[in-house]
C-alpha positions as CSV (number, residue, x, y, z in Angstrom):
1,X,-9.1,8.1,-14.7
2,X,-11.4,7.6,-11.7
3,X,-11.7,7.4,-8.2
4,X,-12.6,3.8,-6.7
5,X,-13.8,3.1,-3.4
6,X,-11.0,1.6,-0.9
7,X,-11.8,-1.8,0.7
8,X,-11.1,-1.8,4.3
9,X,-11.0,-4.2,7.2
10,X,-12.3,-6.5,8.0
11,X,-13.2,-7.2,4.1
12,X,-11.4,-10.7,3.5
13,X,-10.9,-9.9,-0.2
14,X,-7.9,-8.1,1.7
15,X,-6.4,-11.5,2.8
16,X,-5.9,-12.1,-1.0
17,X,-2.7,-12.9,-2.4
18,X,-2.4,-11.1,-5.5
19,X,-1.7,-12.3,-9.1
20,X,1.3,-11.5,-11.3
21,X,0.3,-9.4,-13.9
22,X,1.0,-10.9,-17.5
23,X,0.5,-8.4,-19.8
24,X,1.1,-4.6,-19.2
25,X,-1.8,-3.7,-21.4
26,X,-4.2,-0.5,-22.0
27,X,-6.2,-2.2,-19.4
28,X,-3.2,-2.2,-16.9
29,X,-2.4,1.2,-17.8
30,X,-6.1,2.7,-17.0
31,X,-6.0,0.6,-13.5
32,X,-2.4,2.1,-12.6
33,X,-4.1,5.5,-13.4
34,X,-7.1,4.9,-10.9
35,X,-4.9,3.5,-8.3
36,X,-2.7,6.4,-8.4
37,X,-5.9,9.0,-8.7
38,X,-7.5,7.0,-6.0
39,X,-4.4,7.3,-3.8
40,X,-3.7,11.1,-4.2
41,X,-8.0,11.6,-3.3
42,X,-7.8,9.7,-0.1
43,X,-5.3,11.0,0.6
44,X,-2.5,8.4,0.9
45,X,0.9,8.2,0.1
46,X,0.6,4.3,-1.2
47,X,-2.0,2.2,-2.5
48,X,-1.9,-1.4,-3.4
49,X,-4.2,-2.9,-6.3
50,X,-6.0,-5.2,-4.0
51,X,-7.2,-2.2,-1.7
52,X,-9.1,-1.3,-4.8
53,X,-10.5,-5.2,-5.1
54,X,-8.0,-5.7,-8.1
55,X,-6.0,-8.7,-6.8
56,X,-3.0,-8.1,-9.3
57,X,0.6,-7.6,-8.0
58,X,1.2,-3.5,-8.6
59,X,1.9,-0.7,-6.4
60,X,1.8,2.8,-6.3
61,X,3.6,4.9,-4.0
62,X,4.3,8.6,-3.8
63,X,5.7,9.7,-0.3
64,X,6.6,13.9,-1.9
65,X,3.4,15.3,0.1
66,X,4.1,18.1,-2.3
67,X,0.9,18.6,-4.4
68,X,3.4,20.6,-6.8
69,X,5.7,18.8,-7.5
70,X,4.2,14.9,-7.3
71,X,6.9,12.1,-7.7
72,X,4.7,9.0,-8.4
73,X,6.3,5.7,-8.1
74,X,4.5,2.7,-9.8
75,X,5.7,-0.9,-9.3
76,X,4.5,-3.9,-11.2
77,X,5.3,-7.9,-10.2
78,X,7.4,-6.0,-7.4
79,X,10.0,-8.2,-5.3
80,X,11.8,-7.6,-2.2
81,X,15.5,-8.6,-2.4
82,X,17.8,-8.7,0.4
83,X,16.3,-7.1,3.2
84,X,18.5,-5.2,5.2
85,X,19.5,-6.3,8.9
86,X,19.1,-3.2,10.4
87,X,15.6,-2.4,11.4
88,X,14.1,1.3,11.6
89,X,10.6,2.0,13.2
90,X,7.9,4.1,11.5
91,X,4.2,5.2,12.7
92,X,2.2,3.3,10.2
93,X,-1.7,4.2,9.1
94,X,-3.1,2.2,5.7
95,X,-5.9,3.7,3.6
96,X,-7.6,0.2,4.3
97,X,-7.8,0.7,8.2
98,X,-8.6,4.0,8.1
99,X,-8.3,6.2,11.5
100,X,-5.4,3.8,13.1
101,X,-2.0,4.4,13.0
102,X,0.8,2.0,14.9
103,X,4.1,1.7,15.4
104,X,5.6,-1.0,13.4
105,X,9.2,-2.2,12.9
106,X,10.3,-3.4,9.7
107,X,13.9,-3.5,7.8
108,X,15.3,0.1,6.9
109,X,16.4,-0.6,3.5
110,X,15.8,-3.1,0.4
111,X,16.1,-3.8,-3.1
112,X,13.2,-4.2,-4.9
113,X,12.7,-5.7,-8.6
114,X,10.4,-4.9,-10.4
115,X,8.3,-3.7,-14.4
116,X,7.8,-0.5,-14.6
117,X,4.8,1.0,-17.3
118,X,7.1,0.3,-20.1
119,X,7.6,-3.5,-19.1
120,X,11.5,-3.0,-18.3
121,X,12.9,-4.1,-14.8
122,X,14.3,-2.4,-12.9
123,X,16.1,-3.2,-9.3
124,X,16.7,-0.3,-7.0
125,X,17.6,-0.1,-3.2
126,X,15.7,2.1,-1.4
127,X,16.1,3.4,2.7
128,X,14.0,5.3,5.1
129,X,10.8,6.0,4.4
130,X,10.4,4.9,1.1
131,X,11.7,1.7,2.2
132,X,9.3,0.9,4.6
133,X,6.3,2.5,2.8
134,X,7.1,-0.3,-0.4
135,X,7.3,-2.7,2.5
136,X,3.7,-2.0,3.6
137,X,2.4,-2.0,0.2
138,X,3.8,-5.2,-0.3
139,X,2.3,-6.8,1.9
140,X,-1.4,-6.0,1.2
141,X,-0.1,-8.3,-1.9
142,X,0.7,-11.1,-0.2
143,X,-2.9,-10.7,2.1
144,X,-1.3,-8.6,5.0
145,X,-2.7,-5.5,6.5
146,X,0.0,-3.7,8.8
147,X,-2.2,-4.4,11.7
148,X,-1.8,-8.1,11.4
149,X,2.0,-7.3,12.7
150,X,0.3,-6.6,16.0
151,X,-0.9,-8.5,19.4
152,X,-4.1,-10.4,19.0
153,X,-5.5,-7.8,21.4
154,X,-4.1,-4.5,19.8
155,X,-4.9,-5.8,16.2
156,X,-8.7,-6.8,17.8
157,X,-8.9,-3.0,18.8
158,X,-7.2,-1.6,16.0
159,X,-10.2,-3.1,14.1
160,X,-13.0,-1.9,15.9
161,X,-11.7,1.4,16.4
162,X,-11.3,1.5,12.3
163,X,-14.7,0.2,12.2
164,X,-16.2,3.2,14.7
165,X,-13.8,5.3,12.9
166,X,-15.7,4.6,9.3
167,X,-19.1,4.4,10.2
168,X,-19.0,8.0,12.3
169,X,-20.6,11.1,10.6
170,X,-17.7,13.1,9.0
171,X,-18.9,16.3,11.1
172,X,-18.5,14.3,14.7
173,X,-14.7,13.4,13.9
């Protein structure tokens, strides 16, 4: 397992739509493994494969904040099925535009289909949190960044400030 570096805006490799992933392999495997060892080190509570320049449709998601007792969730060819109606609101941040976090509105619950490591698929409705978190993670693979859900003007700032945000020394933050 290792830690890769995290791509962030404005890289355009994060406008990528990701591939389906063919084969869940040893190769597969050892990528799911970074991601989730990459996510955990950042620390994040979701990470999508293209974040890590890997443009292949898996996600990995663990929203416990409990460094005892972890509950990683890994999602491979994942699909979002029925929407719900009802919309719930959540402050958002991404591990790709680091130091901004927005409000963003998005459905409260879904199903999502999906392999899990074993190749089986599963379909599983999920609310809250979790819901929106799979949501966001989602859409890095279709090349969205949550800040694209913004005004011109507030995604034009969100940017810069990520930007200044990066490139300060870690001791003047």
């Amino acid at each position: 397992m290792a830690i890769k570096e995290i791509i962030t805006v404005p890289d355009p490799l994060l406008k990528t739509v990701s591939k389906e992933v063919d084969d869940i392999d040893e190769e597969i495997l050892s990528i799911l493994d970074d991601m989730l060892e990459t996510m955990y080190a950042a620390p994040g509570i979701g990470l999508a494969a293209i974040q890590i320049g890997i443009p292949k449709r898996m996600l990995v998601i663990d929203i416990s904040r409990d460094e005892e007792n972890k509950d990683p969730h890994i999602f491979i060819n994942p699909e979002i099925l029925d929407p719900a109606e009802n919309l719930s609101t959540f402050e958002e941040g991404c591990l790709s535009v680091p130091g901004v976090w927005e409000e963003i509105e998005r459905p409260d619950e879904c199903n999502v289909r999906f392999l899990d490591v074993n190749g089986s698929e599963k379909n599983i409705r999920y609310s809250g949190m979790m819901a929106t978190v799979i949501q966001h993670e989602m859409d890095h693979l279709n090349g969205i960044v949550f800040v694209d859900y913004l005004s011109r003007l507030k995604k034009d700032r969100a940017i810069k400030k990520s930007i200044k945000s990066r490139n300060q020394d870690p001791g003047e933050k």
